[in-house]
C-alpha positions as CSV (number, residue, x, y, z in Angstrom):
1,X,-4.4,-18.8,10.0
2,X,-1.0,-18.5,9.0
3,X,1.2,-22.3,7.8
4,X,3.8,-22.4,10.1
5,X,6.5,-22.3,7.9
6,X,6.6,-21.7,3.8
7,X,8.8,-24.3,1.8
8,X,11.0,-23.2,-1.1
9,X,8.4,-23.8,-3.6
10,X,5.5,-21.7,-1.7
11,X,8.4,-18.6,-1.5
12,X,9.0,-19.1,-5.3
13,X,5.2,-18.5,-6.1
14,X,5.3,-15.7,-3.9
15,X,7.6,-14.2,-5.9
16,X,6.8,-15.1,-9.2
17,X,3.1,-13.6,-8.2
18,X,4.5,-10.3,-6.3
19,X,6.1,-9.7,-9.8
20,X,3.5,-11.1,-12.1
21,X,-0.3,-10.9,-10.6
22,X,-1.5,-12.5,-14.1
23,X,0.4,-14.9,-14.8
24,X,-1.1,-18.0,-15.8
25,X,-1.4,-20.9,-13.4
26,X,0.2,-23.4,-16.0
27,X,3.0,-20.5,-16.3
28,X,3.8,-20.0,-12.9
29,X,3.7,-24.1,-12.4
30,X,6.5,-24.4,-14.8
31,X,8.3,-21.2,-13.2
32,X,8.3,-23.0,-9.9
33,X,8.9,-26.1,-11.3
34,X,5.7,-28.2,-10.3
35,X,2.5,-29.5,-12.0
36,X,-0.8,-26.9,-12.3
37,X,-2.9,-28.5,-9.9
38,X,-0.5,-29.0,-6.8
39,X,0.3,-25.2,-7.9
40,X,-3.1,-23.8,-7.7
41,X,-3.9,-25.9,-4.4
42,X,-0.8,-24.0,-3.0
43,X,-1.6,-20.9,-4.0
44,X,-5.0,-21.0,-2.8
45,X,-3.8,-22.4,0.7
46,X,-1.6,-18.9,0.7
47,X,-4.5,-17.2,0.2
48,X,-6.3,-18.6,2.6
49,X,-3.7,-18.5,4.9
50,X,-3.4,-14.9,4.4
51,X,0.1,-14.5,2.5
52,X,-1.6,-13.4,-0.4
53,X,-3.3,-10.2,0.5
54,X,-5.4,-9.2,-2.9
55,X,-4.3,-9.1,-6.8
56,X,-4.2,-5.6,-8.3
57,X,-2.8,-3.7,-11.1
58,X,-0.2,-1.2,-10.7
59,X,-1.6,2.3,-12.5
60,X,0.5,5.2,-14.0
61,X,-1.1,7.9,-11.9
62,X,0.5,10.6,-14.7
63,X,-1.3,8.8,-17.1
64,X,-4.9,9.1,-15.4
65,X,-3.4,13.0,-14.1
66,X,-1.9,12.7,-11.2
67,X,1.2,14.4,-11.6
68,X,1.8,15.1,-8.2
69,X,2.8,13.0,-5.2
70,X,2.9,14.3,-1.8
71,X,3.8,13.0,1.4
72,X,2.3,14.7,4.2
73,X,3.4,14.5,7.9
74,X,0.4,14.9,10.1
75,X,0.4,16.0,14.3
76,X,-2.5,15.1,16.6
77,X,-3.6,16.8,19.3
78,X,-4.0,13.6,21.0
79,X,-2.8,9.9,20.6
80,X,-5.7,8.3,22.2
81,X,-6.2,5.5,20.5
82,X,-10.2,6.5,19.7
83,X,-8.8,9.9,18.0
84,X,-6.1,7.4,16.2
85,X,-8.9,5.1,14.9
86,X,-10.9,8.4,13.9
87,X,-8.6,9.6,12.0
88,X,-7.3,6.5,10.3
89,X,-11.2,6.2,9.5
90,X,-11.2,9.2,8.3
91,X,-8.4,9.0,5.9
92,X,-9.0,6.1,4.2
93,X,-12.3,7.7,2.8
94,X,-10.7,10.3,1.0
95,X,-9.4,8.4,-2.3
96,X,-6.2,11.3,-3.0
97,X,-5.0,9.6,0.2
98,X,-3.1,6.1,-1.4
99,X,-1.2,5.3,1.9
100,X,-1.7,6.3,5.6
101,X,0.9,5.3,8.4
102,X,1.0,5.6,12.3
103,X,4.7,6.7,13.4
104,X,6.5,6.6,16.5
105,X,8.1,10.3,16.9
106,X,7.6,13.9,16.5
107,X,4.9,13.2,13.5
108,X,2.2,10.8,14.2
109,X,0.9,10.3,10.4
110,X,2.7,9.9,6.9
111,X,0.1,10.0,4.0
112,X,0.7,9.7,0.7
113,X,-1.5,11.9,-1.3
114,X,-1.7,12.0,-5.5
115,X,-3.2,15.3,-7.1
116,X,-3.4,16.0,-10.4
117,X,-1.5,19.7,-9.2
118,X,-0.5,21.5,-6.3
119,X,-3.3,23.1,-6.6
120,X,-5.6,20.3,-6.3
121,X,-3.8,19.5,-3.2
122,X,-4.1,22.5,-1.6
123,X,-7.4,22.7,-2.0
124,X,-7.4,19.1,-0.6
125,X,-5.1,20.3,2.2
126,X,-7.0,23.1,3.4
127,X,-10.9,21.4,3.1
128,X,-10.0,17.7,4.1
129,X,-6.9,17.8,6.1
130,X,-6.2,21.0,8.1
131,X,-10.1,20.8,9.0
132,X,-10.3,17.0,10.1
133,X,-10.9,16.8,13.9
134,X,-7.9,16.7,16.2
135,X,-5.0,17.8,13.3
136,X,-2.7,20.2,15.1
137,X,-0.1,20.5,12.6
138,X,0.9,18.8,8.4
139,X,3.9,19.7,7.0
140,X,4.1,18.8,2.9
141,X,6.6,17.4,0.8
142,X,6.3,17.6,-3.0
143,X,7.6,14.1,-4.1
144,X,10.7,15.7,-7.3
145,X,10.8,12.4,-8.7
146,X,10.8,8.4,-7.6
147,X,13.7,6.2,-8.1
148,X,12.1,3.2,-6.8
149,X,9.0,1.7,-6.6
150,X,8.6,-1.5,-5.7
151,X,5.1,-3.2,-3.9
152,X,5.4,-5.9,-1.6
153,X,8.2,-7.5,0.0
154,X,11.6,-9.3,-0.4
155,X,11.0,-12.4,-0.6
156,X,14.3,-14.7,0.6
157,X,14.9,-18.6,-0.5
């Protein structure tokens, strides 16, 4: 259940948290200016109130090998929404796939997929993706380079 509305104080430990997962509770107290214990009853009443989605790390995919990004824009055959579910399903059990969106349009899917080559991801296009039930059509793009990537959202005072 979401609070109704978020004060200036809950919107600073959003941000200080959607930059900094680890920070300490005493440092993000004093960031947001407020004790530690009326700072960690907040933030677990964001949690609970589903603001605060998970806590993760944010990995160099070239480091681990991935040194390719591609976005992939995926056609159905159909839109029904059982075929959409199936597919979404379907997706987010094949771990090269980091994001999958539903679009309004000509494409029906975006997905996000890291490789550590192309060839990697051809072999992944042409055994998981071409084959999956109900794909009519993916045209890739080979991500050159990113100028900007940023999790979460902006978060206004």
């Amino acid at each position: 259940m979401r609070r109704a509305k978020l004060d200036k104080i809950d919107k600073k430990i959003l941000q200080k948290l959607q930059a900094r997962g680890r920070i300490t509770n005493v440092e993000l107290a004093q960031d947001v200016g407020i004790s530690a214990p009326p700072c960690l009853r907040r933030m677990r009443a964001l949690e609970e109130a589903g603001y605060i989605k998970s806590y993760h790390a944010q990995i160099d995919p070239a480091i681990l090998g991935y040194g390719v990004t591609v976005f992939a824009m995926v056609r159905l055959e159909t839109q029904a929404e059982k075929d959409l579910e199936k597919f979404e399903k379907q997706m987010s059990k094949l771990p090269m796939v980091r994001e999958c969106h539903m679009l309004a349009g000509d494409v029906d899917f975006i997905l996000r997929i890291v490789a550590k080559d192309w060839d990697s991801y051809q072999e992944f296009l042409t055994k998981n993706l071409t084959t999956a039930p109900n794909v009519v059509s993916v045209k890739s793009s080979l991500s050159i380079r990113s100028a900007k990537d940023e999790p979460g959202v902006p978060i206004e005072e």
